[in-house]
LOROKOL-681365 format. One record per residue (C-alpha): residue number from 1; residue in one letter; chain; z, x, y. Coordinates in steps of 0.001 Angstrom, whole numbers, always signed. Layout:
+-----+------+-------+---------+---------+---------+
|  nr | rest | kette |      up |    east |   north |
+-----+------+-------+---------+---------+---------+
| NUM |    a |     A |       Z |       X |       Y |
...
+-----+------+-------+---------+---------+---------+
***
This chain:
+-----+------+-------+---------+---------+---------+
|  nr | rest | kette |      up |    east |   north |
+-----+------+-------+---------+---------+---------+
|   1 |    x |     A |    +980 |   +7218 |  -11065 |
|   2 |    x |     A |   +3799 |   +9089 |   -8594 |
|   3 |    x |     A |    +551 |  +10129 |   -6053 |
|   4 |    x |     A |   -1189 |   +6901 |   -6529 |
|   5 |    x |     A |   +1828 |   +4992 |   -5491 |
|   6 |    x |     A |   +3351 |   +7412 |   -2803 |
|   7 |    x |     A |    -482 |   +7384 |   -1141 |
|   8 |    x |     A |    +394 |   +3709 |    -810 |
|   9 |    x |     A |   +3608 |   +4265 |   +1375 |
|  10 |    x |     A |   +2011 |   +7194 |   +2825 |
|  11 |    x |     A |   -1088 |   +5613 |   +4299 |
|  12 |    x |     A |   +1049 |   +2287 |   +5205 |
|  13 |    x |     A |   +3971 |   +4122 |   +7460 |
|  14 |    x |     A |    +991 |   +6997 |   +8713 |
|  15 |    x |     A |   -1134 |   +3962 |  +10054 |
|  16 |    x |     A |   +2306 |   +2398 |  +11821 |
|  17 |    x |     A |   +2765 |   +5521 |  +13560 |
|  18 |    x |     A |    -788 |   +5353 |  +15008 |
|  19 |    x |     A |    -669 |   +1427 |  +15798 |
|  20 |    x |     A |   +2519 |   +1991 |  +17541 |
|  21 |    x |     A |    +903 |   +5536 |  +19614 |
|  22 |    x |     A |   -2300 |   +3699 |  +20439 |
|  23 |    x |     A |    -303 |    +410 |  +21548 |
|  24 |    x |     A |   -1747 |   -1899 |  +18890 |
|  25 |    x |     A |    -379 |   -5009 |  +17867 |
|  26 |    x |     A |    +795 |   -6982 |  +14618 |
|  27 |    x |     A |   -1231 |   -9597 |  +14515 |
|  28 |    x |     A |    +679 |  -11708 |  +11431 |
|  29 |    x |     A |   +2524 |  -14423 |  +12349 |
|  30 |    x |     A |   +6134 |  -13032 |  +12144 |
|  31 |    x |     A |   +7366 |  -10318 |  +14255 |
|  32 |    x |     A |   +7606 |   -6681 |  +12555 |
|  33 |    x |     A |   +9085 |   -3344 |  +13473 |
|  34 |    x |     A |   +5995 |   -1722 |  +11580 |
|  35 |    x |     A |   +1948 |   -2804 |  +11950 |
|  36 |    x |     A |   +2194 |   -4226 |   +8529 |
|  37 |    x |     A |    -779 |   -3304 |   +6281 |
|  38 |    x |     A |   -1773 |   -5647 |   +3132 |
|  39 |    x |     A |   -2890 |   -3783 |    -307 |
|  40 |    x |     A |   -3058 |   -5155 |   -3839 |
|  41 |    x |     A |    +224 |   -4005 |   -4809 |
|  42 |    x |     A |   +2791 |   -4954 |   -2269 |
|  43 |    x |     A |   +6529 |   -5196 |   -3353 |
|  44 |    x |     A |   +6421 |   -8549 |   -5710 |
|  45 |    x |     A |   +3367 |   -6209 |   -7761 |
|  46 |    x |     A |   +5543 |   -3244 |   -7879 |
|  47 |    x |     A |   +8746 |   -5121 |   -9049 |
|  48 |    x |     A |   +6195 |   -6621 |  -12047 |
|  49 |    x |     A |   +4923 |   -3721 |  -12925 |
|  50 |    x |     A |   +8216 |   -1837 |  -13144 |
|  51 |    x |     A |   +9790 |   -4964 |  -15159 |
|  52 |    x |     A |   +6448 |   -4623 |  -17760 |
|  53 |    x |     A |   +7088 |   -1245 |  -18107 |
|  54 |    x |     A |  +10572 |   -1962 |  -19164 |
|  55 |    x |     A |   +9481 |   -4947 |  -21105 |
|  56 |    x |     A |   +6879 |   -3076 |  -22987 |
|  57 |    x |     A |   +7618 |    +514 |  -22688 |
|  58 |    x |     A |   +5240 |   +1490 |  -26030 |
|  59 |    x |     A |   +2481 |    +664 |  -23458 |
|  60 |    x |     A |   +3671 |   +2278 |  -20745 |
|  61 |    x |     A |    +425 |   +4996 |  -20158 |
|  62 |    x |     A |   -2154 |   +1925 |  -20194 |
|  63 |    x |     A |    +188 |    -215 |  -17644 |
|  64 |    x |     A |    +920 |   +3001 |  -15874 |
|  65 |    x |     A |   -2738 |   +3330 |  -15325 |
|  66 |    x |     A |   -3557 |     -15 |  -14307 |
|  67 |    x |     A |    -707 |    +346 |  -11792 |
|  68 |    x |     A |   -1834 |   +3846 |  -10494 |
|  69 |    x |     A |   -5894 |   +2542 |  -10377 |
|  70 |    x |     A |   -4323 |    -694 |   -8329 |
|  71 |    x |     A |   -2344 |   +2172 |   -5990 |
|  72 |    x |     A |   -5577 |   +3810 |   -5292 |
|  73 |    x |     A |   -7409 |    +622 |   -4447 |
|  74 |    x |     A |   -4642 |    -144 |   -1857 |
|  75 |    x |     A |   -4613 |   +3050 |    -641 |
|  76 |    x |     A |   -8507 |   +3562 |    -297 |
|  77 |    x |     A |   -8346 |    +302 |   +1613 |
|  78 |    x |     A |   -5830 |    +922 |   +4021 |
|  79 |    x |     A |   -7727 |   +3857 |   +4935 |
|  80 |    x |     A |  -10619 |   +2402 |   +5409 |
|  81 |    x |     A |   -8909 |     -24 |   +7719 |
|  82 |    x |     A |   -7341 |   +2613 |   +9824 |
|  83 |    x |     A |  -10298 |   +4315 |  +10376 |
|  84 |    x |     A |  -12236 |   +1213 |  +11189 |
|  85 |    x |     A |   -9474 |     -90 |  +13690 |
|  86 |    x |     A |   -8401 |   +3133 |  +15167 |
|  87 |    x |     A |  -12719 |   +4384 |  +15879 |
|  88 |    x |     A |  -12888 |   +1035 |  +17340 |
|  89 |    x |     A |  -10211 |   +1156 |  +19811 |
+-----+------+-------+---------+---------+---------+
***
């Protein structure tokens, strides 16, 4: 679960470093420091999770998993987005 959800971090704050190199812009409607990257867990899926894993912590390895597999997703996606918007610049 620690690499799933560190790749998501990883990938978000690696991809704002090459937005801000290549001169790309945020194009959400409030103004950001960072090129902000959606996923499927952001910070309101994180808090869940981490309050279900209190909540429940006898099923900690399944929710663990789920969480992790959702990590993945959003990191497998905001790769693919990189490399589609940085080959295309």
């Amino acid at each position: 679960m620690l690499f799933s959800f560190i790749g998501t971090g990883s990938t978000f704050l690696a991809f704002a470093v090459f937005a801000e190199k290549r001169g790309l812009n945020d194009t959400s409607d409030s103004p950001r420091a960072l090129y902000y990257l959606g996923g499927l867990t952001e910070g309101s899926e994180t808090i869940i999770a981490f309050v279900l894993f209190t909540l429940f912590p006898a099923q900690f390895a399944l929710l663990a998993t789920v969480f992790a597999a959702m990590c993945l997703i959003t990191t497998a996606s905001r790769i693919g987005f990189a490399l589609h918007t940085l080959r295309k610049q």
